[in-house]
C-alpha positions as YAML, in Angstrom:
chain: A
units: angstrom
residues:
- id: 1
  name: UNK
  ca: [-34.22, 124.55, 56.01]
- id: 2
  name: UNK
  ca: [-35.01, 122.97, 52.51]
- id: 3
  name: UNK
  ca: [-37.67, 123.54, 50.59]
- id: 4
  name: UNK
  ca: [-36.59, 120.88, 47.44]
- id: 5
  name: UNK
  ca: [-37.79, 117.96, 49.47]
- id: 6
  name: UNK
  ca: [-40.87, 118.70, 51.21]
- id: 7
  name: UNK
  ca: [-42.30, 119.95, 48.19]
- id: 8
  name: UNK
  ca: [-40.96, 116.98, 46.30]
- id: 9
  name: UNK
  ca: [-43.49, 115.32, 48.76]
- id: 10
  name: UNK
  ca: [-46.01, 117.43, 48.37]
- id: 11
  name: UNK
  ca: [-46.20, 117.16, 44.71]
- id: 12
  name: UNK
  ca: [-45.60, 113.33, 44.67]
- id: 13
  name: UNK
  ca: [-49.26, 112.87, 47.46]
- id: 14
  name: UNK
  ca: [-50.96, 115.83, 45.18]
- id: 15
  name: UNK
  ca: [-50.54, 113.65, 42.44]
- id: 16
  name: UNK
  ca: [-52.03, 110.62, 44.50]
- id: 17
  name: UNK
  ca: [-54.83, 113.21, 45.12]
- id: 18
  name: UNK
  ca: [-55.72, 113.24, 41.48]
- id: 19
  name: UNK
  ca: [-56.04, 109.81, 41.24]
- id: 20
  name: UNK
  ca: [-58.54, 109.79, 44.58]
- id: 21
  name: UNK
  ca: [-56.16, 108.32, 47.10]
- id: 22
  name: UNK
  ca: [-56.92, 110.66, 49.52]
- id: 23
  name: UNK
  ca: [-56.21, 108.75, 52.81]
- id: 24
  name: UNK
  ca: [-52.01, 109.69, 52.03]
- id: 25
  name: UNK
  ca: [-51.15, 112.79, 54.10]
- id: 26
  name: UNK
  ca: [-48.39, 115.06, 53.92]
- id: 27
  name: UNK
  ca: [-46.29, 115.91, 57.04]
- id: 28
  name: UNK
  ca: [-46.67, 119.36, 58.25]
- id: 29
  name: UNK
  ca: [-44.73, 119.72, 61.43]
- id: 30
  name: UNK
  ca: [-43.31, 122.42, 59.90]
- id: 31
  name: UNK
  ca: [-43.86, 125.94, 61.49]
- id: 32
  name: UNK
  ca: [-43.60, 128.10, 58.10]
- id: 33
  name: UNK
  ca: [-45.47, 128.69, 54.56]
- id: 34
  name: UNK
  ca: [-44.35, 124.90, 53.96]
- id: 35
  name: UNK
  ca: [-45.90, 123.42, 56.88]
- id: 36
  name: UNK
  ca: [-49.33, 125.94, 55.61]
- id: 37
  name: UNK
  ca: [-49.30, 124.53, 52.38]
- id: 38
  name: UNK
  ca: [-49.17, 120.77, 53.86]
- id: 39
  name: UNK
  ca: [-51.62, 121.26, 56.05]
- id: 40
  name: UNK
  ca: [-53.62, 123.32, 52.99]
- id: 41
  name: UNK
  ca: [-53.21, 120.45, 50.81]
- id: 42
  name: UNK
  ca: [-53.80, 117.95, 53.07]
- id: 43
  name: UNK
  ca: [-57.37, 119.69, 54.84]
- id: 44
  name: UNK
  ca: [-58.06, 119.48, 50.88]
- id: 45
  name: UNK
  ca: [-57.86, 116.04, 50.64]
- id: 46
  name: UNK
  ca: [-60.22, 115.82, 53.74]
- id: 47
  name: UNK
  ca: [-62.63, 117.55, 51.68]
- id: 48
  name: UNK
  ca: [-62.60, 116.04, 48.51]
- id: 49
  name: UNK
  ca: [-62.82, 112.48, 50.16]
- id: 50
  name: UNK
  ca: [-65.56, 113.88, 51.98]
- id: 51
  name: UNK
  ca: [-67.34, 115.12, 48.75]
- id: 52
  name: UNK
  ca: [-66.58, 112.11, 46.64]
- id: 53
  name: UNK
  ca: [-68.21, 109.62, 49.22]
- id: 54
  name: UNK
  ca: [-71.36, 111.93, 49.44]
- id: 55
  name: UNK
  ca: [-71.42, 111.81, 45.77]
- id: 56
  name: UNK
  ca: [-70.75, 107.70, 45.44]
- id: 57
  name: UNK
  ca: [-73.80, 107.30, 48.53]
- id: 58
  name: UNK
  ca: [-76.28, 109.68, 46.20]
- id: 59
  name: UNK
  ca: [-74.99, 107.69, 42.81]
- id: 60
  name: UNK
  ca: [-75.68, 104.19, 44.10]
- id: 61
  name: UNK
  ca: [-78.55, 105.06, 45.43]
- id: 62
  name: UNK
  ca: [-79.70, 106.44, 42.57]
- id: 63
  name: UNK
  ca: [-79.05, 103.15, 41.22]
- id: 64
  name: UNK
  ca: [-81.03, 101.42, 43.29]
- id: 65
  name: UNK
  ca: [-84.28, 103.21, 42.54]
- id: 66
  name: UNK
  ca: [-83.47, 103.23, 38.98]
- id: 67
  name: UNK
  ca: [-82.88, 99.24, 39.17]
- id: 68
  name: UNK
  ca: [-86.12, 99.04, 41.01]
- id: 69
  name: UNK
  ca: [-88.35, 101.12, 39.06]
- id: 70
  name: UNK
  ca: [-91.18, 99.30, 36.96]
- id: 71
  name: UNK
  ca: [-90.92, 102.54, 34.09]
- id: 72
  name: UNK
  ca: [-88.73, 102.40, 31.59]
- id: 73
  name: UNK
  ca: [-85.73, 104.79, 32.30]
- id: 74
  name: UNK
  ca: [-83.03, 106.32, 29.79]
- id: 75
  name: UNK
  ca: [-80.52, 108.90, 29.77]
- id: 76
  name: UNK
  ca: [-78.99, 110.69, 27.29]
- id: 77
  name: UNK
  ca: [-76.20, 112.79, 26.30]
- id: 78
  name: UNK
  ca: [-76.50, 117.06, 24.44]
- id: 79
  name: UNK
  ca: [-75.14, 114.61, 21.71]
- id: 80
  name: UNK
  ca: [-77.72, 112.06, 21.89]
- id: 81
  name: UNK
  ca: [-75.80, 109.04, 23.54]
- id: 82
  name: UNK
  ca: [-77.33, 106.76, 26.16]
- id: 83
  name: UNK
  ca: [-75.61, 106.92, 29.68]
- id: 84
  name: UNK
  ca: [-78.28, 104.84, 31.32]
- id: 85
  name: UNK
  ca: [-80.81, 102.45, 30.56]
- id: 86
  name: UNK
  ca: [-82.26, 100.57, 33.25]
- id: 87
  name: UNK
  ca: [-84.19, 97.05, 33.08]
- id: 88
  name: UNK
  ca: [-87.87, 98.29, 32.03]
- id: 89
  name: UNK
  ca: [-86.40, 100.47, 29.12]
- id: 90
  name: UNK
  ca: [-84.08, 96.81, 27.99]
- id: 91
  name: UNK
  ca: [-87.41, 94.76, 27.98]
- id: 92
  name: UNK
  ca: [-89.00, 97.58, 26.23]
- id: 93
  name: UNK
  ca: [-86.14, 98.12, 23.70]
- id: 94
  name: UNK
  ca: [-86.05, 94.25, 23.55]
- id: 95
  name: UNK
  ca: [-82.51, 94.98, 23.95]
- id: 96
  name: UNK
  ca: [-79.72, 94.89, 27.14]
- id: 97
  name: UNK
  ca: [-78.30, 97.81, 28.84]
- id: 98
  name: UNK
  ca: [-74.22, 96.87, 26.59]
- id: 99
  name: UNK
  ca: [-76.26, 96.63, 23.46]
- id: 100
  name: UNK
  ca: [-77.75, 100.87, 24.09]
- id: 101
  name: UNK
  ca: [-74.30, 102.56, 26.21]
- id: 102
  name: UNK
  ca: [-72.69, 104.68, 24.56]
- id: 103
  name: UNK
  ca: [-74.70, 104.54, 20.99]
- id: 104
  name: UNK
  ca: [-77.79, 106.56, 20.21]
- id: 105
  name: UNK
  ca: [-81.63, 105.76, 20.26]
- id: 106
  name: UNK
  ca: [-81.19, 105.73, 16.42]
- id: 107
  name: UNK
  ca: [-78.52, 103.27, 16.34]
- id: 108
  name: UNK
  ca: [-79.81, 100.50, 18.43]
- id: 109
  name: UNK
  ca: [-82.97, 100.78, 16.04]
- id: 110
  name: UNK
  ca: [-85.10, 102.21, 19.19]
- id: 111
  name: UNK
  ca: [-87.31, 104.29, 18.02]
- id: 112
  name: UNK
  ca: [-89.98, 101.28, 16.55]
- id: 113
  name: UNK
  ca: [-90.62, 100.37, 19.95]
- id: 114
  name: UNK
  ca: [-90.15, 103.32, 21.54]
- id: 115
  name: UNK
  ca: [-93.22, 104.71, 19.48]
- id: 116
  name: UNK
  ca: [-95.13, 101.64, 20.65]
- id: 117
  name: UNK
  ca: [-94.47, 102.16, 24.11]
- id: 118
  name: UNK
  ca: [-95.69, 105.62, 24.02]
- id: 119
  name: UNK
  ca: [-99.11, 104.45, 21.67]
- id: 120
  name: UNK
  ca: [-99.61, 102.25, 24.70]
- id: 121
  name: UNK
  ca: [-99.51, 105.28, 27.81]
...
């Protein structure tokens, strides 16, 4: 038996892996450390589809109680970059959530009203 193009396969859906299409599966009708690996590779996939759902269900609805929340909310990088800023921080920045992304508190000239904000708790 050949080995050249089942593993061909194989590496053509692993790459398809990396990119999270997941649903692709490899044949592995094969009764030898081929047919293992496909059915290795593709119990993997199970896995990591399983994983990155749980992890897209806990981000959105993280989300939602961020979107919800009254408080002003914002995250930041070690380097000091914003990931998140949710509505209540904007109106308190007097700002929008494009405006802070990626930049840092200094940069979108935060720190005025940030100061207020916290003379006001």
């Amino acid at each position: 038996m050949s080995f050249a193009r089942p593993l061909k396969q194989m590496t053509l859906i692993a790459k398809n892996y990396a990119h999270g299409r997941y649903q692709l599966r490899i044949p592995s009708h094969r009764r030898d450390e081929i047919g293992d690996l496909a059915r290795s590779l593709n119990q993997m996939a199970d896995v990591s589809a399983q994983r990155f759902d749980i992890i897209k269900t806990e981000r959105d609805q993280l989300s939602t109680i961020l979107k919800s929340m009254n408080e002003g909310v914002i995250t930041v990088t070690n380097h000091g970059l914003i990931t998140h800023v949710n509505a209540a921080a904007c109106r308190m920045l007097r700002t929008s959530s494009e405006r802070c992304l990626g930049h840092s508190l200094k940069e979108i000239d935060a720190s005025n009203h940030l100061e207020q904000a916290f003379t006001k708790c």
